[in-house]
C-alpha positions as CSV (number, residue, x, y, z in Angstrom):
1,X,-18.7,267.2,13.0
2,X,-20.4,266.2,16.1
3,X,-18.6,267.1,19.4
4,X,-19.4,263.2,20.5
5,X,-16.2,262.8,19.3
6,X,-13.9,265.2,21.1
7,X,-11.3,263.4,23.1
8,X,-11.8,265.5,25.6
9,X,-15.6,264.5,26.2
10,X,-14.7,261.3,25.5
11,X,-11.9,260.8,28.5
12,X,-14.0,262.9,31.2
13,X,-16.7,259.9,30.2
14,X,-14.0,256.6,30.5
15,X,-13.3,258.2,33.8
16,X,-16.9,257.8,35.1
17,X,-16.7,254.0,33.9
18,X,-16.1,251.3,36.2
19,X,-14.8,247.4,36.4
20,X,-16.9,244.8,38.0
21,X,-15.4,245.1,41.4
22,X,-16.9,248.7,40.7
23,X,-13.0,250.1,40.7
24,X,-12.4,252.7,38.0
25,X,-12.1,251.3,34.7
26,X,-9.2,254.1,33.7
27,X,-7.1,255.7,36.0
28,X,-6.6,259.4,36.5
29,X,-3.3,260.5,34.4
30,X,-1.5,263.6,34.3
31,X,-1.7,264.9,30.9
32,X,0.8,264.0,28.7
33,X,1.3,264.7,25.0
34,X,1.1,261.7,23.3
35,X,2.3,262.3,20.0
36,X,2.2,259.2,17.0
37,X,3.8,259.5,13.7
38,X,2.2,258.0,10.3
39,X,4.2,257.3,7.8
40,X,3.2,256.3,4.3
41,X,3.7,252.7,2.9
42,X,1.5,252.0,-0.2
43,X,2.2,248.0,0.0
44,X,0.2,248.1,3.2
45,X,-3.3,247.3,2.8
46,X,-6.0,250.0,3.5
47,X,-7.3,250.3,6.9
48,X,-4.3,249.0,8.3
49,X,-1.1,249.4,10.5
50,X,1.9,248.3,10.6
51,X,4.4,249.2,13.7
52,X,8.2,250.4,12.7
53,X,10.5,247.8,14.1
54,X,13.0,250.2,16.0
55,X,10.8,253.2,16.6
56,X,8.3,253.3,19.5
57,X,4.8,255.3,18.2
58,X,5.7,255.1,14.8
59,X,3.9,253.2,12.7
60,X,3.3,252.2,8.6
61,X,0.2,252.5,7.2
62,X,-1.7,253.0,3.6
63,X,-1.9,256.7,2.3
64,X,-5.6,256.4,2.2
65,X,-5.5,255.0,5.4
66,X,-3.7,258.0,7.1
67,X,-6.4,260.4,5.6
68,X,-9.3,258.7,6.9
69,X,-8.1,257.9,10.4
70,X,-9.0,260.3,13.1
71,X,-6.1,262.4,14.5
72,X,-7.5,262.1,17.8
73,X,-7.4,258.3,18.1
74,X,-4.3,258.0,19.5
75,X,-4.8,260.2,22.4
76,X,-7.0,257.7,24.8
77,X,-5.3,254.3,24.5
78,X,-6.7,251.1,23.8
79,X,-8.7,250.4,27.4
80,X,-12.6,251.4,27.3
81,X,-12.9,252.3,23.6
82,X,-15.8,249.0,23.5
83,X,-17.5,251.6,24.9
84,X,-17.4,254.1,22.2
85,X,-18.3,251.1,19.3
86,X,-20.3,252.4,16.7
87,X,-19.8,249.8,13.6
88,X,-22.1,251.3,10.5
89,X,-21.3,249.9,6.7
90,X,-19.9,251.9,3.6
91,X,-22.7,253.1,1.5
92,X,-20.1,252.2,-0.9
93,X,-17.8,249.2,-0.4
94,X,-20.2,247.7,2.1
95,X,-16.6,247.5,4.5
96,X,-18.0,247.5,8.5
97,X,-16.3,250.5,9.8
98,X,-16.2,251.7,13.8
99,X,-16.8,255.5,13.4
100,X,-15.0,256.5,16.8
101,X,-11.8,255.5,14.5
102,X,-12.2,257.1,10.4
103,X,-13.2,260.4,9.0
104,X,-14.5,258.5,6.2
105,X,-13.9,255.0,4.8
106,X,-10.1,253.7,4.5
107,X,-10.9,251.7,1.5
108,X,-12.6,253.7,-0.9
109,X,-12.6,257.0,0.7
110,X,-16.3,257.8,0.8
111,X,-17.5,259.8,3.3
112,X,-20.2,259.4,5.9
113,X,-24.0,260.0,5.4
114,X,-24.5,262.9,7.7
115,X,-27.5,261.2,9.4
116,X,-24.8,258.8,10.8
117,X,-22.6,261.3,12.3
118,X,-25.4,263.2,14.2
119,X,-27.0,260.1,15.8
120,X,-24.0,258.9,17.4
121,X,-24.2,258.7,21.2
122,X,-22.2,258.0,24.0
123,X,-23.0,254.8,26.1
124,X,-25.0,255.5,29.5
């Protein structure tokens, strides 16, 4: 897999991003070990999450869904990752899929043409 992916690479890059008042778009944080748990709920839909309602960063989601999501994902937050979009279709099932987020598709659990995987790119 390409290393355009590795969270690392990916959070030295957000860091270089800036606002319109040309402020940093994510601040510097200590690192911290963000840790999420998954935990399987076949009534919820592919592709989808559903938060537990007593427990912070736990969350329900599909079986298939938790072997196609990234383990990474979770590490940089929500802020910045329109930067990172990289929508392509299932050869398959035709879903629109953002490849920062799946190993391979949630629905029908194809995976993705190599080609794809190599000509992802960071925004400039």
């Amino acid at each position: 897999m390409q290393d355009n992916f590795n969270p690392n690479k990916i959070f030295a890059r957000m860091l270089e991003l800036t606002n319109a008042g040309n402020l940093p778009l994510v601040d510097k944080v200590p690192e911290v070990e963000a840790k999420v748990s998954l935990l399987p709920d076949a009534t919820i839909s592919p592709a989808k999450f559903k938060k537990h309602p007593q427990f912070e960063r736990v969350w329900y989601a599909h079986p298939q869904t938790i072997r196609a999501v990234r383990p990474d994902v979770f590490v940089l937050g929500e802020e910045g990752m329109e930067d990172f979009i990289k929508v392509v279709e299932c050869e398959k099932c035709r879903a629109e899929l953002d490849l920062q987020f799946w190993k391979h598709c949630p629905y029908c659990e194809t995976f993705f043409a190599k080609e794809l995987l190599s000509n992802i790119n960071l925004k400039s």
